[in-house]
C-alpha beads as a LAMMPS data file, in Angstrom:
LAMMPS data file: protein, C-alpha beads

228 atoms
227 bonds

1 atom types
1 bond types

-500.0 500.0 xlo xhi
-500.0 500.0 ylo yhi
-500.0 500.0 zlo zhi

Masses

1 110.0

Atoms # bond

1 1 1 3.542 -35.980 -465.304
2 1 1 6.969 -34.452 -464.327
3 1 1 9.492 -34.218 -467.265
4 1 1 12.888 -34.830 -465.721
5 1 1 15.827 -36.025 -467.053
6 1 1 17.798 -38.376 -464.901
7 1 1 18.962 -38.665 -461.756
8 1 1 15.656 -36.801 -461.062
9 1 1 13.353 -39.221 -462.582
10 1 1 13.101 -41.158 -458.869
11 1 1 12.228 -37.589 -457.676
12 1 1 9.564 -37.590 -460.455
13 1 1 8.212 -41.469 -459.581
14 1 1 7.721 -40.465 -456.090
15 1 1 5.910 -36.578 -456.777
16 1 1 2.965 -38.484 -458.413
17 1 1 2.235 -40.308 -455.875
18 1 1 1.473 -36.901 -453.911
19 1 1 0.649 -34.022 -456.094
20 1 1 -2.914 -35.098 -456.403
21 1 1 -3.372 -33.705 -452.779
22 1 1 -1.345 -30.496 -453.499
23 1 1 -4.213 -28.824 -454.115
24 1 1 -3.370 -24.647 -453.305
25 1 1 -6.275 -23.273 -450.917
26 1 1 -4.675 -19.547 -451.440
27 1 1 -5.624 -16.786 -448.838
28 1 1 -4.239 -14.022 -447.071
29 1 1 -1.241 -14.073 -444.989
30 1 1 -0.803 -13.456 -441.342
31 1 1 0.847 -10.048 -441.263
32 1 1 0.065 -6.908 -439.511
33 1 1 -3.172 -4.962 -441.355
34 1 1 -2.362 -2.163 -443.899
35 1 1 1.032 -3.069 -444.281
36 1 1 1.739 -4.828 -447.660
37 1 1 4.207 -7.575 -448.609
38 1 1 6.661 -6.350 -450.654
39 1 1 7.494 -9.440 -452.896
40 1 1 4.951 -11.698 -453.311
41 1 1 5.641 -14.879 -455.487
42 1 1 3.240 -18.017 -456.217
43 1 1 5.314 -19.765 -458.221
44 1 1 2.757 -19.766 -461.036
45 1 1 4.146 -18.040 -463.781
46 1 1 6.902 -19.868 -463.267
47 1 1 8.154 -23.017 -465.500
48 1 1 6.974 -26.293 -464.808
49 1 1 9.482 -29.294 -463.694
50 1 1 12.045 -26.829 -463.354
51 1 1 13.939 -24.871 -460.209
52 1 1 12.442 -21.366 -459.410
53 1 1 13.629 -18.357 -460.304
54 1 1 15.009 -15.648 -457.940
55 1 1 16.074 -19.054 -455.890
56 1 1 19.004 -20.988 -454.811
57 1 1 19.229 -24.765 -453.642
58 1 1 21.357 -25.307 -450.847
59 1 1 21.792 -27.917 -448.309
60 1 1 22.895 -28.148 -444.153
61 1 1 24.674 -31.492 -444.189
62 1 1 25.527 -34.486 -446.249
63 1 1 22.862 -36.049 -447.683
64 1 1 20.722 -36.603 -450.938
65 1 1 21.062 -33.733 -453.468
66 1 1 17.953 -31.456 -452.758
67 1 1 15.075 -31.149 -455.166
68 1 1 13.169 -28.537 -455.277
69 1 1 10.802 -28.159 -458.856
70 1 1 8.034 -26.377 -459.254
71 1 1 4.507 -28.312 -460.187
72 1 1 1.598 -28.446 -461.176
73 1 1 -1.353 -29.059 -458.898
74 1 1 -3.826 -30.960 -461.238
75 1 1 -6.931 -29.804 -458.704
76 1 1 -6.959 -26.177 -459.648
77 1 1 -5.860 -26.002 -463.486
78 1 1 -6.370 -22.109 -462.803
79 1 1 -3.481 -21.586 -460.711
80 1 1 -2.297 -24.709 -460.478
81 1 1 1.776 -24.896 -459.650
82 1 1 3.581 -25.142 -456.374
83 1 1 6.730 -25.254 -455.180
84 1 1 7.502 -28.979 -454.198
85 1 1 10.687 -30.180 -451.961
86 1 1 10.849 -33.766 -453.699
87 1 1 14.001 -35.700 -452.655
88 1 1 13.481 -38.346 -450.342
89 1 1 16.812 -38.754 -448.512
90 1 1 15.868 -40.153 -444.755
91 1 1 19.029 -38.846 -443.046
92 1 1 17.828 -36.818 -440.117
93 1 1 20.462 -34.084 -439.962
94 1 1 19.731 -33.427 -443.698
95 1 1 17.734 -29.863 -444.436
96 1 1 17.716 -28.853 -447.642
97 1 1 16.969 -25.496 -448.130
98 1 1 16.270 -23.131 -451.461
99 1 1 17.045 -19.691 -450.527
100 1 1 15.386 -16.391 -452.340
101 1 1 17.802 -14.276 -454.277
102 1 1 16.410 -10.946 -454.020
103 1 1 15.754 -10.060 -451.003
104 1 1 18.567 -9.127 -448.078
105 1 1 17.717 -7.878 -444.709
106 1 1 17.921 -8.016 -440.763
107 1 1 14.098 -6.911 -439.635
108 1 1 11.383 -8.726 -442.257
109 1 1 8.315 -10.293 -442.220
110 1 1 8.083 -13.440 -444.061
111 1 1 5.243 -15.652 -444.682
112 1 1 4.484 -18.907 -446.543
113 1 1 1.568 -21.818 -447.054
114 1 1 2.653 -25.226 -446.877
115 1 1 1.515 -28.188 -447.133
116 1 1 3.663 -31.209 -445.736
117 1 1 2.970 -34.144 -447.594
118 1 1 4.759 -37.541 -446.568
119 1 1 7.810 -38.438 -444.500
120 1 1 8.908 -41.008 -442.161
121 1 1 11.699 -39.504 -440.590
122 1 1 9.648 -36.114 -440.577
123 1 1 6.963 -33.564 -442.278
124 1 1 8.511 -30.649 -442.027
125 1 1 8.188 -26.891 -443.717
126 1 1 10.148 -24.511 -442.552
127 1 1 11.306 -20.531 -442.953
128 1 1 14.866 -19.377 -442.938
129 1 1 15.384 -15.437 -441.992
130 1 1 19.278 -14.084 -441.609
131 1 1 20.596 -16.682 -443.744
132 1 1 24.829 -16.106 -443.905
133 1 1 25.340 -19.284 -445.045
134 1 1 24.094 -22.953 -445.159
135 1 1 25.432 -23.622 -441.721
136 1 1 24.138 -20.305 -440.406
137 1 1 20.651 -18.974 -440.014
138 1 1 17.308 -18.754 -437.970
139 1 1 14.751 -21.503 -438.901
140 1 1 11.403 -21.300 -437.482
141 1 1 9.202 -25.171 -438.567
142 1 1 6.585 -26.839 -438.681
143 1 1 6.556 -30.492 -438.443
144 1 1 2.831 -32.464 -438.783
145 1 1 4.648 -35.574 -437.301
146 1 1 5.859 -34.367 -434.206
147 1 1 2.929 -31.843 -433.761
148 1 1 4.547 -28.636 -432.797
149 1 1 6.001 -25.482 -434.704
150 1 1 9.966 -24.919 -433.356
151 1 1 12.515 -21.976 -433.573
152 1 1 16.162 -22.751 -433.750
153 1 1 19.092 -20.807 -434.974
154 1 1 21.515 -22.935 -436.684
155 1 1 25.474 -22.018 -436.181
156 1 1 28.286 -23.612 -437.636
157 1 1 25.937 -26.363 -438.651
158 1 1 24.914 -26.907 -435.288
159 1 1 21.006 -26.892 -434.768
160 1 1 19.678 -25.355 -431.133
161 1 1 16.201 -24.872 -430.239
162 1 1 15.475 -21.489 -428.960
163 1 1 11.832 -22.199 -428.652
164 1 1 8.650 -24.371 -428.779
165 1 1 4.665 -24.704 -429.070
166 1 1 2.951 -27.816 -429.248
167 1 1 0.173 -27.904 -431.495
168 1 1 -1.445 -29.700 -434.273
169 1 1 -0.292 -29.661 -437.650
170 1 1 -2.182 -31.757 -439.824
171 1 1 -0.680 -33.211 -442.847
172 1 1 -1.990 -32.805 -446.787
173 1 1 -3.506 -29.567 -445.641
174 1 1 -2.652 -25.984 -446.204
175 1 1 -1.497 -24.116 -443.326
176 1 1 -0.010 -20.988 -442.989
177 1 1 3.633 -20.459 -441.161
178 1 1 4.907 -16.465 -440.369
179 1 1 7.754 -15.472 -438.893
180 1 1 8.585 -11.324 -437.830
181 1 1 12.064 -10.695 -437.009
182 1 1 12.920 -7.023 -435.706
183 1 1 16.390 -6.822 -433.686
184 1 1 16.966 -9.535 -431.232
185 1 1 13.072 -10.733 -431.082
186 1 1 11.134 -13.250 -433.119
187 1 1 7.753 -13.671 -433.156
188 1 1 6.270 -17.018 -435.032
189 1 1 2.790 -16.923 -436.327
190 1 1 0.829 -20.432 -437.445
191 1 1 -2.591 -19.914 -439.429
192 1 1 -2.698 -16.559 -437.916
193 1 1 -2.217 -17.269 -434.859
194 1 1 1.437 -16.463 -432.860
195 1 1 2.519 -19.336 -431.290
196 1 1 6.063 -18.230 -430.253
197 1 1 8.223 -15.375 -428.969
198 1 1 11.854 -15.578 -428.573
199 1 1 14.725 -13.625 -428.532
200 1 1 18.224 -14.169 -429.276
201 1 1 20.999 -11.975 -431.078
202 1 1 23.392 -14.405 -432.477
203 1 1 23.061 -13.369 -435.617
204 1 1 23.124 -9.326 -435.878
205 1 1 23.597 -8.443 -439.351
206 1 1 21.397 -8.497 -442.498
207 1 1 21.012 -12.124 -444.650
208 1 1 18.831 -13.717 -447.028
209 1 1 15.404 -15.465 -446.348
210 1 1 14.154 -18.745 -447.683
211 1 1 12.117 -22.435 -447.309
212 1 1 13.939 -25.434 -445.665
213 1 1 12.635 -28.983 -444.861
214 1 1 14.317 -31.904 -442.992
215 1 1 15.178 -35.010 -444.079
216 1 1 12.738 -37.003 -446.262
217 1 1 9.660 -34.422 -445.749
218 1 1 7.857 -34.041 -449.336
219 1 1 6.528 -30.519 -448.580
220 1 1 4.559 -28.079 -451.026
221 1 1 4.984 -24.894 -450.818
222 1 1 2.947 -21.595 -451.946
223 1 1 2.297 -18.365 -451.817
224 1 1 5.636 -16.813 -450.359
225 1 1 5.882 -13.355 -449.383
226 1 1 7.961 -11.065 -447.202
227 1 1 8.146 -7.620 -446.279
228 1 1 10.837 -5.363 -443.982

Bonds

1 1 1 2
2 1 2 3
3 1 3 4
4 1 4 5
5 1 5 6
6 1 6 7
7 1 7 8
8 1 8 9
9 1 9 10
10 1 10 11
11 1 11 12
12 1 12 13
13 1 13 14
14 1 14 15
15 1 15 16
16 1 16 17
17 1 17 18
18 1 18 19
19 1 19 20
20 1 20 21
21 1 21 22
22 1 22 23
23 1 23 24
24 1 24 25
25 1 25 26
26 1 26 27
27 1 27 28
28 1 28 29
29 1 29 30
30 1 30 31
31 1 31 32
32 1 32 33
33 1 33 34
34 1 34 35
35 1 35 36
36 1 36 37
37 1 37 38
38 1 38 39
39 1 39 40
40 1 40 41
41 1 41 42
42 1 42 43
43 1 43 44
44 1 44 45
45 1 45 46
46 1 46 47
47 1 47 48
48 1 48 49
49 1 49 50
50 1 50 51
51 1 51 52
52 1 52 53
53 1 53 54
54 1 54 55
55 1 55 56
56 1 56 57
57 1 57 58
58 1 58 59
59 1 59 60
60 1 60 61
61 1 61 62
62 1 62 63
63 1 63 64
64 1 64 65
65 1 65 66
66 1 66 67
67 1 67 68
68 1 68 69
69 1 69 70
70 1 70 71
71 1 71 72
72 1 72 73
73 1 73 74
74 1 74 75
75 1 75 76
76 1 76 77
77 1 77 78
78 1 78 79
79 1 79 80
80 1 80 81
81 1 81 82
82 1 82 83
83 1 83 84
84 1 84 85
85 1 85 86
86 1 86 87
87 1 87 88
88 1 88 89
89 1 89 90
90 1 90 91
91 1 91 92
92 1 92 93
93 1 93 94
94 1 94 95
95 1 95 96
96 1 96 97
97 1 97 98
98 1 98 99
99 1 99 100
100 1 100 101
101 1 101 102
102 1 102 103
103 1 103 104
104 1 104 105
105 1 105 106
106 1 106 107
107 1 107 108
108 1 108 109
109 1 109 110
110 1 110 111
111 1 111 112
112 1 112 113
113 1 113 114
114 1 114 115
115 1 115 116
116 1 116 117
117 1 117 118
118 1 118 119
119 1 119 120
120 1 120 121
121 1 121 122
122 1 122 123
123 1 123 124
124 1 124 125
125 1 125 126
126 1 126 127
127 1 127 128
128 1 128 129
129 1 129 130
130 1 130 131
131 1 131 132
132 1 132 133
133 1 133 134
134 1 134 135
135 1 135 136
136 1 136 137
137 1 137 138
138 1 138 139
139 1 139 140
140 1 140 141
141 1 141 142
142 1 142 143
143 1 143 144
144 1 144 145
145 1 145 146
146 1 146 147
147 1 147 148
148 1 148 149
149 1 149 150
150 1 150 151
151 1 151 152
152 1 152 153
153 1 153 154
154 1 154 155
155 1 155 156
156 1 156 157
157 1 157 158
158 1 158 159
159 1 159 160
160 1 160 161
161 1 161 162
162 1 162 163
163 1 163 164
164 1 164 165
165 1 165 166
166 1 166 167
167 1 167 168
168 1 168 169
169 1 169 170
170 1 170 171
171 1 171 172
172 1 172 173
173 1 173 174
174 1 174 175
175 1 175 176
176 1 176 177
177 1 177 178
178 1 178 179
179 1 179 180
180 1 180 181
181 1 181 182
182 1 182 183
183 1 183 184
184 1 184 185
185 1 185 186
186 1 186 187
187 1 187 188
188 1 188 189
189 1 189 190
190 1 190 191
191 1 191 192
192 1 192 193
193 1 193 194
194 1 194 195
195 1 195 196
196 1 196 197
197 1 197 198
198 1 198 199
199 1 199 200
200 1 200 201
201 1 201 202
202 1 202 203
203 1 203 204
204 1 204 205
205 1 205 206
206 1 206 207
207 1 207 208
208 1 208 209
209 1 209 210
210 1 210 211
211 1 211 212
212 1 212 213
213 1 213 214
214 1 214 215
215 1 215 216
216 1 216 217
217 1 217 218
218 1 218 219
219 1 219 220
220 1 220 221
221 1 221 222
222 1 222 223
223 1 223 224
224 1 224 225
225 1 225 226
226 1 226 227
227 1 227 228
């Protein structure tokens, strides 16, 4: 049972209603063979009910305060704790976002397991690469209600779609999202698999990486890692 102190106790009511399916299937990462991932973090060492390290919450929009916690997942008391996107705010121009500290760079690899949980509005997990700001970045998504993986860039808060691939993404299941960046091309891997290419060179210079969701998605998160 989460231990949070209020005004996160809602956030808390609604996580146990899902964290018996966040069960972490780990595995290996799309990424090219031979090359390893240069950070690597599972969240599991990490304390419970609390914001992870090495990460900052921000936000695109107005909206509900973000919450992003890690937990535990009670079906693997081995390794047992995710990182869980809990608030439940339905307005659909709302992504929160939680954005790693230690890391800046133009041409990375990033990749992540998800699993997207509930949402009405949407079920969506996402990867930010070139991150300047909250209102500027690449985001590459999944979204398990829609059924397709997207890549937008997002300037001056302004969300474009630069790409698509329709495909399913099944919800309370672990999948596996990827996303290379090197100069002005993107290439967008899902369970191993790439799904997009795109180019576009709107945003040049170095920036942070990170996870982002829309709206009220519930989305666990695991096994993050990234390379340049």
């Amino acid at each position: 049972m989460f231990r949070l102190a209020t005004p996160l106790c809602l956030a808390s009511c609604v996580a146990m209603v899902f964290l018996a399916g966040c069960s972490s299937r780990r595995g290996s990462a799309a990424g090219a063979p031979g090359r390893p991932w240069r950070h690597v973090v599972t969240f599991d060492r990490m304390d419970l009910d609390k914001p992870p390290r090495h990460f900052s919450v921000d936000q695109t929009h107005e909206g509900g305060t973000p919450v992003w916690l890690v937990t535990r997942d009670p079906q693997d008391a081995g390794r047992g704790r995710v990182l869980a996107q809990l608030s439940t705010d339905p307005t659909r121009g709302r992504y929160p976002l939680c954005i790693y500290d230690d890391f800046v760079g133009r041409d990375v690899a990033v990749s992540v397991r998800f699993k997207a949980m509930t949402g009405q509005v949407d079920q969506a997990a996402g990867i930010v690469v070139r991150y300047h700001d909250r209102n500027n970045y690449y985001v590459t998504r999944a979204n398990a209600l829609e059924g397709n993986v997207r890549f937008y860039k997002v300037q001056e808060g302004k969300r474009t779609q630069l790409a698509t691939a329709d495909l399913e993404v099944t919800a309370r299941q672990w999948h596996t999202l990827e996303i290379q960046a090197e100069g002005p091309r993107f290439d967008v891997s899902y369970d191993g698999r790439r799904v997009i290419q795109a180019e576009d060179q709107t945003f040049s210079e170095p920036g942070r990486v990170g996870l982002w969701t829309k709206a009220d998605s519930l989305t666990c998160f695991d096994d993050f890692k990234l390379r340049p």
